[in-house]
FILUMFI-195781 format. One line per field, with one value per residue (C-alpha): residue number from 1; x negated, y, z negated. Coordinates in Angstrom, 3 decimals. Layout:
REM residues N
lovex	[NUM, ...]
xx	[X, ...]
yy	[Y, ...]
zz	[Z, ...]
This chain:
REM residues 345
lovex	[1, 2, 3, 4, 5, 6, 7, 8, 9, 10, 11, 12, 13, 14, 15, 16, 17, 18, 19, 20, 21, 22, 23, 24, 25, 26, 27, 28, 29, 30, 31, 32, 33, 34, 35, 36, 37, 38, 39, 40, 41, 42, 43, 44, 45, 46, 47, 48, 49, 50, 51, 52, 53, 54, 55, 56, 57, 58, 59, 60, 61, 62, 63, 64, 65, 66, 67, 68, 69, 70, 71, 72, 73, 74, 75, 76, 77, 78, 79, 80, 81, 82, 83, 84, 85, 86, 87, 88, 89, 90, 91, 92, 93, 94, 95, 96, 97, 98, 99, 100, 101, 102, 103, 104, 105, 106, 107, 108, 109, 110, 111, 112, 113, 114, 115, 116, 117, 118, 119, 120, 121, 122, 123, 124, 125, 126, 127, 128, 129, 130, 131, 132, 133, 134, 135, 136, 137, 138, 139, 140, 141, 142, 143, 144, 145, 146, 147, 148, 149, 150, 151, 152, 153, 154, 155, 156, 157, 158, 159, 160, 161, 162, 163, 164, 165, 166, 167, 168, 169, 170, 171, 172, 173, 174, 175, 176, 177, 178, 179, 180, 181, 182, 183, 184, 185, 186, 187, 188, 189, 190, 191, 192, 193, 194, 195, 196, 197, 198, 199, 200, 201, 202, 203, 204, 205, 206, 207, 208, 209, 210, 211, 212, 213, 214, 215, 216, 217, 218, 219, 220, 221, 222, 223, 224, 225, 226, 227, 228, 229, 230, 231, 232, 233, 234, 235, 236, 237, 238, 239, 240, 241, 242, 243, 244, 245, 246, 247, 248, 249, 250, 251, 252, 253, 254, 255, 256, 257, 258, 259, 260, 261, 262, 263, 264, 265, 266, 267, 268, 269, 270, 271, 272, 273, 274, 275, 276, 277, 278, 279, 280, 281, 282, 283, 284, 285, 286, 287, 288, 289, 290, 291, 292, 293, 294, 295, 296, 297, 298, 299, 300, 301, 302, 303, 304, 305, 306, 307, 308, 309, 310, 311, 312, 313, 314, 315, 316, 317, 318, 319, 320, 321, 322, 323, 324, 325, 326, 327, 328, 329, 330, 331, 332, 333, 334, 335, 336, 337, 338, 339, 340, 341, 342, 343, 344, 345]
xx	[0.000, -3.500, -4.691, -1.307, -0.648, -4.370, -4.803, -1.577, -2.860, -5.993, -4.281, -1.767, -5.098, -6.682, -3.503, -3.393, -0.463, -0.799, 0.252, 3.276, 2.248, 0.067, -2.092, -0.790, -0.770, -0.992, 2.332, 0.518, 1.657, -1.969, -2.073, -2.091, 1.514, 0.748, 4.414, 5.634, 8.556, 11.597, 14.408, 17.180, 20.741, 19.023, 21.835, 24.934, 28.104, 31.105, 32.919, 30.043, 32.503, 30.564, 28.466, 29.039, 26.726, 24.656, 21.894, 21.460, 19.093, 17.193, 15.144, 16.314, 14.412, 14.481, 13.744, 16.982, 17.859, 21.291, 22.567, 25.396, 27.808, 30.328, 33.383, 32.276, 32.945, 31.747, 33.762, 35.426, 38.345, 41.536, 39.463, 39.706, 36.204, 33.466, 30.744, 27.934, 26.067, 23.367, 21.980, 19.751, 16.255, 16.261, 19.805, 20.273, 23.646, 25.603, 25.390, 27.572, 29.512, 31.249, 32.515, 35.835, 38.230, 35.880, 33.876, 34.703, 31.366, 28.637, 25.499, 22.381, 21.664, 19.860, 18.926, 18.061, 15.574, 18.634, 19.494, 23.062, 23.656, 24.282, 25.788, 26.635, 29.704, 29.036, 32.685, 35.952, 39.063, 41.772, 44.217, 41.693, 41.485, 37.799, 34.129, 32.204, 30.371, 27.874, 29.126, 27.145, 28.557, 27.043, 25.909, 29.474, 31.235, 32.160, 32.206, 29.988, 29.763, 30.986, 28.993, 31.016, 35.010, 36.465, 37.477, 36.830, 33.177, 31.581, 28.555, 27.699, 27.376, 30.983, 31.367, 28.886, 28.586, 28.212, 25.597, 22.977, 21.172, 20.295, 17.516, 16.541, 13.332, 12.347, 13.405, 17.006, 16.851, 19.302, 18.691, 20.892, 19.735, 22.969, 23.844, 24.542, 25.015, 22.394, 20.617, 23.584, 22.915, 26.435, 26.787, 27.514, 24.252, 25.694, 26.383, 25.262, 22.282, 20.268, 18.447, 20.369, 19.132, 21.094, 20.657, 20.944, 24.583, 25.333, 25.098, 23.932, 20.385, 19.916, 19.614, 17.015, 17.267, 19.107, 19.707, 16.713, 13.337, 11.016, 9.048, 11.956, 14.483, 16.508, 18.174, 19.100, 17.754, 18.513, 16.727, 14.521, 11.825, 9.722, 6.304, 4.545, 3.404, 7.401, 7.135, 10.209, 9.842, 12.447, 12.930, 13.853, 15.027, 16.132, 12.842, 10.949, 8.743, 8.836, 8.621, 7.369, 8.284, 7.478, 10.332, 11.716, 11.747, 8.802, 7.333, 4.239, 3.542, 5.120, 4.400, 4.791, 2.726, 5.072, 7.501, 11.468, 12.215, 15.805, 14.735, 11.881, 10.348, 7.444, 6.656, 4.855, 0.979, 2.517, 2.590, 4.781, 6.850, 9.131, 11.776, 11.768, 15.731, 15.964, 12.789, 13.018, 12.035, 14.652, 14.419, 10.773, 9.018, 5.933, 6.985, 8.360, 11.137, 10.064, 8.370, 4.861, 3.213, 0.785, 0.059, 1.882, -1.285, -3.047, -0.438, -2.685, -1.013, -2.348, -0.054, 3.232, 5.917, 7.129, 11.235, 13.372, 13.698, 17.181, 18.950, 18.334, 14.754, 14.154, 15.090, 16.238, 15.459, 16.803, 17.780, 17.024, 13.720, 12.911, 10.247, 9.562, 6.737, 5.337, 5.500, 7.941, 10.639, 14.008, 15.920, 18.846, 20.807, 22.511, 22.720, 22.241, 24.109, 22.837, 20.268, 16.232, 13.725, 9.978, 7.727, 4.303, 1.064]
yy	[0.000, 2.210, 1.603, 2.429, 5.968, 6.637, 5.275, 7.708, 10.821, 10.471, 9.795, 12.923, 14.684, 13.189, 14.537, 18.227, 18.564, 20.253, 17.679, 17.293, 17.400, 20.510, 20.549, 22.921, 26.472, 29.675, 31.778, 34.784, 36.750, 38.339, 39.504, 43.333, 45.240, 48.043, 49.895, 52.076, 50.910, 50.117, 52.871, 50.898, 51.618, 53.278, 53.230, 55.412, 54.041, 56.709, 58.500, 56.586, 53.463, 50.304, 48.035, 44.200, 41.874, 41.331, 39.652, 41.466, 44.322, 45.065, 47.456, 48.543, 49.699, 53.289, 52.225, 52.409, 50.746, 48.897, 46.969, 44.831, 45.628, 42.526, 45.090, 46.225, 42.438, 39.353, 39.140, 40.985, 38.746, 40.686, 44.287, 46.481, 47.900, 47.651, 46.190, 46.679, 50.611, 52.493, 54.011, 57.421, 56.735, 60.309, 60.401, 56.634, 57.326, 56.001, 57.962, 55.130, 51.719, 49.552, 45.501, 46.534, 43.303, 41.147, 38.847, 36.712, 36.616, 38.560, 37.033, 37.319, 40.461, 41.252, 44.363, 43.281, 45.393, 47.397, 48.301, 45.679, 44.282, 40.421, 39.528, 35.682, 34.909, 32.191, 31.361, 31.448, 33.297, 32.200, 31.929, 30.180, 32.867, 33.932, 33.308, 30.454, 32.901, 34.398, 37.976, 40.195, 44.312, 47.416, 49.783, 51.967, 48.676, 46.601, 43.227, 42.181, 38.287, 35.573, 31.896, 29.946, 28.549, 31.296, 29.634, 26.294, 24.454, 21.925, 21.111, 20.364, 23.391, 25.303, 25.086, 26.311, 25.100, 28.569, 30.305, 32.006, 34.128, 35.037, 36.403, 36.835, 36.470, 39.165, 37.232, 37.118, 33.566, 33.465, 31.192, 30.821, 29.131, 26.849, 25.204, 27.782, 25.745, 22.824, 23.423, 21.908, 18.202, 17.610, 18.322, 14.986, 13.223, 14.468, 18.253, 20.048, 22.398, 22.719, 25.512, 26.038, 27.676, 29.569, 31.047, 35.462, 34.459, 32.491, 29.179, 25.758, 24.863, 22.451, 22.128, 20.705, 19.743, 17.812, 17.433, 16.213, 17.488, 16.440, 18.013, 19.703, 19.217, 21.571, 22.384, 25.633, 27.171, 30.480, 33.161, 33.525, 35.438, 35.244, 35.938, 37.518, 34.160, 33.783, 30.986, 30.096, 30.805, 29.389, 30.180, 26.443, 27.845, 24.912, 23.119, 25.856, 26.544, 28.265, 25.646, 26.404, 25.562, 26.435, 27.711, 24.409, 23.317, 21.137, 20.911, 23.359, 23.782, 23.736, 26.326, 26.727, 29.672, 32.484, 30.481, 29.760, 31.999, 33.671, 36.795, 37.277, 39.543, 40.259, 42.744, 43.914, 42.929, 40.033, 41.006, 38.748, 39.919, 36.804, 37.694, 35.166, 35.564, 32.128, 30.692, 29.551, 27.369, 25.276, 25.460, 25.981, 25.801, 28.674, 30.614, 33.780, 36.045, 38.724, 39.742, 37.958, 39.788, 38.034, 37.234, 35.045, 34.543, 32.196, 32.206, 33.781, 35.868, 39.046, 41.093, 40.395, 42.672, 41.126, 40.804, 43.201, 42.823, 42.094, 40.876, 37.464, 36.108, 34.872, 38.211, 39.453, 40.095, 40.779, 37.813, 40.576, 42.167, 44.263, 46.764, 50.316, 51.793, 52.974, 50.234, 51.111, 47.905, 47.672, 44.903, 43.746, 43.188, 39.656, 39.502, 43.142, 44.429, 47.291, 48.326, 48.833, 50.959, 50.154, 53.225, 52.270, 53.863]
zz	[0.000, -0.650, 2.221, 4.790, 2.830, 3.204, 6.911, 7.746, 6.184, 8.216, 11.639, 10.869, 10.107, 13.725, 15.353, 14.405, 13.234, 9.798, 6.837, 5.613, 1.847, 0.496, -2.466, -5.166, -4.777, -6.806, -7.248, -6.702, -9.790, -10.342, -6.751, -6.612, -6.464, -3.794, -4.691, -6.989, -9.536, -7.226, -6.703, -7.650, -6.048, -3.659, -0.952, -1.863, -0.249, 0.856, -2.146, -4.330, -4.044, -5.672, -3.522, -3.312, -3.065, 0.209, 1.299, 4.870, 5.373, 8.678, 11.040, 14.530, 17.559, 16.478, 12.757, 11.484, 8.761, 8.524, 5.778, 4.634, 1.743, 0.811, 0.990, -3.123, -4.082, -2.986, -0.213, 2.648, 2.941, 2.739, 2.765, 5.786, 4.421, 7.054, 5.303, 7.921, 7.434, 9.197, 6.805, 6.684, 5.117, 3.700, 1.741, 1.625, 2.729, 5.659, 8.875, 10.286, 9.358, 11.462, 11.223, 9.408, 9.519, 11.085, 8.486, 5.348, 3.719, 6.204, 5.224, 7.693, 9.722, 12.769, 15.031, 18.288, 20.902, 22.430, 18.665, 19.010, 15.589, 14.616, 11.281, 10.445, 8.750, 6.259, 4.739, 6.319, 5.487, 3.290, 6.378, 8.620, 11.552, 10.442, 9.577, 10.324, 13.236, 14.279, 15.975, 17.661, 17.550, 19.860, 17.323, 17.498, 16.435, 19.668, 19.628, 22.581, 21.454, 19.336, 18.389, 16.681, 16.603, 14.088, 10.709, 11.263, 10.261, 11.647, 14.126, 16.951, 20.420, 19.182, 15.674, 12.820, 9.117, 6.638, 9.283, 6.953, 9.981, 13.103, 15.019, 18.446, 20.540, 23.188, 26.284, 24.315, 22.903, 20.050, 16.836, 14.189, 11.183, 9.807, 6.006, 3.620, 1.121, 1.672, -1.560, -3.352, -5.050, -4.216, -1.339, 1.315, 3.028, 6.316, 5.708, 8.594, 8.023, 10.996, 13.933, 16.516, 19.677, 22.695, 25.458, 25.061, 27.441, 24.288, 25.976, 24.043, 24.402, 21.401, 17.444, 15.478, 12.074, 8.856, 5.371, 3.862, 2.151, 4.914, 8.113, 9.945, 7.024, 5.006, 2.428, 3.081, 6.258, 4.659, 6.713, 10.149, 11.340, 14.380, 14.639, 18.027, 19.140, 19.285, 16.604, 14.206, 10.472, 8.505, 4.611, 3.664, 0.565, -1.453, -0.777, -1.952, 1.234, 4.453, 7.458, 11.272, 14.354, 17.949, 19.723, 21.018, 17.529, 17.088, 13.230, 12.833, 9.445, 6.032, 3.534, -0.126, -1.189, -0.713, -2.931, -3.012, 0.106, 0.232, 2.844, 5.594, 7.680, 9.827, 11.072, 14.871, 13.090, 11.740, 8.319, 6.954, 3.839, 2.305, -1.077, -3.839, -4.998, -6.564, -8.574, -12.273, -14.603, -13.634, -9.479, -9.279, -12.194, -12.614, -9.831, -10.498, -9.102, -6.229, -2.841, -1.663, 0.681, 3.471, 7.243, 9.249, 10.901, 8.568, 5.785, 2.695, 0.476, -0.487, -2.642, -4.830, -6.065, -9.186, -9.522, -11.845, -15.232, -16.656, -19.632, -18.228, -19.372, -15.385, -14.399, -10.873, -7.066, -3.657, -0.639, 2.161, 2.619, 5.234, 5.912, 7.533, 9.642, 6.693, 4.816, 2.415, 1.248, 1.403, -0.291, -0.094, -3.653, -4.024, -7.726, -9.073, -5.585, -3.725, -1.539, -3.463, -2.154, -2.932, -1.863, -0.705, -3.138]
């Protein structure tokens, strides 16, 4: 039995395909913090009304920032809020919000290069007409696409399972990373949680992935980035790692050193910024809540932006990261709700 795990380490080695299994790594928490304290409730909603939880925050073309407010709840089902706001970097306030009446529970959001915005829809609505998509809106609102049978879950080309994001690659490739709710124990061996890629028409090209804690596994594909070799970063959230693929879906590499990841981003220098919402004592023991800082390139991690502290002893921090041209963060509130805004030193 020695011998056949050792013989197949070495021939994975031989192959060049990076192992599946890393030695363990540091968590990073005596890596420098290059921000100032965060600005909490940075983002100030019309009439000061109360933001809802969200886990969407992102950069357009023009760097604009948009984020996602869950209609002052959890939820948008039954508000005729629209949760989706451009927001203006000097006042924090919205210049512009759109998506009223259209999502259930919008959960990952994207700004593609002609600024259009994608938000997946990871619940549906208490009548069945919505959610379970993935919608793409022109920046005044418009609905120029919908992925996805509204309402109803499932797999396969038409139907998605909870959608937790979507991103697109410059020659309009769309991937939408599927299985909300995959880092659930109970959850059934055959919940769907996968990648699924289309063409920028919205046409099925294939999906790659399942239910499982191995290469090209998840349990939780919770958010995507892409890096400028167009490679797929996935934050496998409920396995604690980030996983890579090329962009036909075959297995790159697996790593654990920027922690549990609930939000990504890289940037044009592939910079790669990934938000640790979810680590604890209890889901990944020594790591600590907050935002690792490092290159996509070779995967070292350079800085880390420790979580907020709370009443609870594990404390707090964002699903949604995203950054500016100056560097400066902007997370996206899950737990304490809100938009936070880390100034660079």
């Amino acid at each position: 039995m020695r011998r056949r795990l050792f013989t197949a380490t070495i021939l994975v080695g031989l192959s060049g395909t990076v192992a599946f299994t890393q030695a363990p790594v540091s968590p990073g928490h005596d890596l420098p913090n290059p921000y100032q304290p965060a600005v909490r409730n940075w983002g100030v909603l019309p009439d000061n009304r109360t933001w809802g939880s969200t886990a969407g925050v992102e950069i357009g073309p023009h760097n604009e920032i948009w984020a996602i407010d869950r209609c002052g709840v959890n939820t948008c089902d039954g508000s005729n809020l629209p949760p989706v706001h451009l927001m203006d970097l000097a006042t924090g306030r919205p210049t512009r919000s759109i998506g009223e009446g259209l999502f259930v529970f919008p959960h990952g959001l994207h700004v593609d290069r002609d600024g259009n915005i994608w938000v997946s829809d990871a619940l549906a609505s208490k009548d069945g007409t919505k959610g379970h998509q993935v919608i793409k809106l022109s920046p005044d609102g418009k609905v120029l696409m919908q992925l996805g049978t509204a309402g109803v879950a499932g797999g396969g080309p038409t139907h998605f399972n909870e959608p937790s994001d979507v991103v697109t690659a410059p020659n309009g490739d769309i991937y939408v990373a599927d299985g909300h709710s995959g880092q659930n124990p109970k959850v059934p061996p055959d919940y769907v949680t996968r990648i699924v890629k289309f063409s920028r028409d919205g046409k099925f090209i294939k999906e790659w992935g399942k239910l499982g804690t191995g290469p090209g596994e998840f349990r939780n594909a919770h958010a995507l980035a892409l890096d400028s070799r167009g490679r797929v970063f996935v934050a496998d959230r409920g396995n604690s790692r980030l996983q890579i693929f090329d962009s036909d879906g075959k297995f790159i590499a697996e790593w654990k050193q920027f922690g549990r990841p609930s939000g990504l981003y890289i940037d044009k220098n592939d910079k790669l910024y990934a938000i640790d919402a979810d680590s604890s004592p209890a889901t990944n023991p020594g790591w600590k809540k907050g935002i690792r800082i490092g290159s996509a390139k070779d995967g070292k991690v350079v800085a880390f932006v420790p979580g907020h502290q709370t009443d609870n002893p594990d404390g707090a921090a964002g699903e949604g990261i995203v950054a500016d041209p100056g560097g400066h963060l902007y997370a996206a509130e899950n737990t304490l709700r809100g938009v936070t805004k880390y100034a660079k030193q």
